[in-house]
N, C-alpha and C positions, 0 to 999 in steps of 0.2 A: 660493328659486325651485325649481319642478320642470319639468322636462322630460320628456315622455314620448312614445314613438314606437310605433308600433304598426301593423301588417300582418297583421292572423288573420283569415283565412276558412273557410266549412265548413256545412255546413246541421244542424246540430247539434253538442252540445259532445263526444258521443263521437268526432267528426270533425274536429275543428278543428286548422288548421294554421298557420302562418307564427313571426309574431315578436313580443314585446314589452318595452321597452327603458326602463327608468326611468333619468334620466343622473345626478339629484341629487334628495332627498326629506330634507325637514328637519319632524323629527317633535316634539312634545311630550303630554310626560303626568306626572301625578303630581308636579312640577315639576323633572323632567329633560328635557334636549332631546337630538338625535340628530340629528346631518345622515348620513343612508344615502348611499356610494357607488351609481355606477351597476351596475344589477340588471339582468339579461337575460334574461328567459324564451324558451324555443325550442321550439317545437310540430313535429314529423313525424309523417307518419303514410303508409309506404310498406305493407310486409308487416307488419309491428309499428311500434308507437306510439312515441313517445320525446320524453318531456320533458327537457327539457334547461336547468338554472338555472346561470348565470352572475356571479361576480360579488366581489370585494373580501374578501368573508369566509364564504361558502361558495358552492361548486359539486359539480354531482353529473348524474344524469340518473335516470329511470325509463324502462325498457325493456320491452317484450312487447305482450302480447295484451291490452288492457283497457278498461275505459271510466273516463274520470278523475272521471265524476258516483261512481261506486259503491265507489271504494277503500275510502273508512273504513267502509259497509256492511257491504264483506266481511269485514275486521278487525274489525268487532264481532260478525260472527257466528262469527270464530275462538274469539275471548275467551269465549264467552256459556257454553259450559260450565262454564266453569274460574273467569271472575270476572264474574260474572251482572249485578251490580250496574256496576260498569264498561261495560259493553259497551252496557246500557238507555241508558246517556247518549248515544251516539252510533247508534243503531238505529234504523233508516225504519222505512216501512209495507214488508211484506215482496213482496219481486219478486225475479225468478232475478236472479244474477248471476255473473257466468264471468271471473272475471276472472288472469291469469297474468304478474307479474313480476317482474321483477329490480330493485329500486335501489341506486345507489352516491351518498353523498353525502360532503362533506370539510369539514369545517369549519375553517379557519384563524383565525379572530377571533371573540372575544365581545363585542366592544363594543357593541353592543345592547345586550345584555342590562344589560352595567353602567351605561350611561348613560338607558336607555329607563326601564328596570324597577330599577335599583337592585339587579340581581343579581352578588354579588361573584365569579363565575366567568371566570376566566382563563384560557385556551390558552394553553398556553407551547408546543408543535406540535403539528401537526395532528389531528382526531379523523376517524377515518374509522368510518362506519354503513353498512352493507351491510343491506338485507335483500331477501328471496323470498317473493308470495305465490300461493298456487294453491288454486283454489275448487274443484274438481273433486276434489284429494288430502286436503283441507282442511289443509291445512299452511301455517303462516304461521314463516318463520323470518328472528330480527334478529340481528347482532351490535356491537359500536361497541368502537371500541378508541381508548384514549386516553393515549398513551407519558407526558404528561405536563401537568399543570395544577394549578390550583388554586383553592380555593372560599374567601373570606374570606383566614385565616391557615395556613390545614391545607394544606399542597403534598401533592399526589396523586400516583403515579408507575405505570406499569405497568398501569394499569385494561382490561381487558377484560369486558364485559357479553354474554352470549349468550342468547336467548328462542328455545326449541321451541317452538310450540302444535300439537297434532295433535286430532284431535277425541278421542284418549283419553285426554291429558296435557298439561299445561303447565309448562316447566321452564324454572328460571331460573338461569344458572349465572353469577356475580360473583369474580371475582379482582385484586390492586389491594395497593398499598400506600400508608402515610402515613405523612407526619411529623407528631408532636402538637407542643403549644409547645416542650416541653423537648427537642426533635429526635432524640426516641424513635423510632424505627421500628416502625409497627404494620403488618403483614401479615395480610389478609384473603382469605377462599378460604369463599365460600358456595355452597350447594344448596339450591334451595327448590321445592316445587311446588305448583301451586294447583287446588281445586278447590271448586264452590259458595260461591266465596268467600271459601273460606278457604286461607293461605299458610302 
C-alpha cells in the first residue's frame, strides 16, 4: 500500500512551495520488487529556493537562485562544448536561463538499486555529492566522495570523483582504491579532459 500526503502551492513550478511525503511505495520491475521507505520532499522558497529530500537512504537539499523546470538545461549547456553528444540528449528549445546553486546530498543505502535494478552496489558508509552550478560564470562544478563500498565482488575504498566544467575545459579528476579477487591492492589516480567528445 502507499500513502501519500501532500501540501504544495504556488502559481507556477518556478514558485512552488510546501511539502510532499510518500510513507511506503512497493515497486516492481524486471522481476524484482522494492518496498521504498518513507520519502519527504520539502519545497522553500523565502530569498532563495531550497529543496530539501528526506528520507531512509538518501537526504540532501538544493540551495540558491533557481528555477527547478531548467536545471538539467543548464547542465547540458555546460556539457555542450566539451561532450556535445551527451549534452543533445538532455537539451530544450533554447530560452535564457540563470540559474545559481549549491547541492548537498548523502547517500546512506543502495538497496534500490540492488533490489529494483539488479545493480550489485553496496554502501558500506555514507557517499557524500556536493555540487555548484552558475549560469552567468558558466561553471558547473561536482564532487562525491565515497570512504567505502562495493560493486559485485571488487570492495572499493577511498574513492573520490571531482568534475570542473568551465566553458573553456572540462576536467575529470578520479582517485580510489581496490581489492581485486586475490586481495591485491590496486590504486588508482586519473586525469582526464574532454573536449568535442573526445576524453
Amino acid at each position: 500500500s502507499t500513502a501519500l500526503t501532500g501540501n504544495v502551492g504556488g502559481n507556477a513550478w518556478s514558485n512552488l512551495v510546501g511539502k510532499l511525503v510518500v510513507d511506503s511505495l512497493h515497486l516492481e520491475t524486471m522481476g524484482h520488487e522494492y518496498t521504498m521507505p518513507a520519502l519527504g520532499v520539502y519545497l522553500s522558497n523565502d530569498k532563495n529556493k531550497t529543496l530539501t529530500v528526506s528520507s531512509d537512504f538518501i537526504d540532501g537539499s538544493i540551495y540558491g537562485d533557481y528555477n527547478y523546470t531548467s536545471l538539467v538545461q543548464s547542465l547540458a549547456r555546460k556539457l555542450q562544448p566539451h561532450l556535445p553528444s551527451l549534452a543533445r540528449m538532455f537539451a530544450k528549445e533554447e530560452s535564457e536561463v540563470d540559474n545559481l546553486c549549491t547541492a548537498n546530498f548523502r547517500i546512506t543505502d543502495t538497496k534500490v538499486l540492488n533490489e529494483l535494478f539488479g545493480i550489485p552496489l553496496y554502501v558500506d558508509k555514507s557517499v557524500n555529492m556536493t555540487a555548484t552550478l552558475h549560469d552567468k560564470t558558466q561553471v558547473f562544478m561536482a564532487n562525491v566522495v565515497a570512504p567505502q563500498l562495493s560493486y559485485g565482488d571488487l570492495q572499493l575504498s577511498d574513492i573520490d570523483v571531482s568534475c570542473e566544467c568551465t566553458a573553456d575545459k572540462m576536467q575529470l579528476l578520479v582517485d580510489g582504491k581496490g581489492l581485486v579477487d586475490d586481495g591485491v591492492e590496486v590504486v588508482a589516480n586519473v586525469k582526464a579532459h574532454a573536449l568535442d567528445d573526445v576524453l
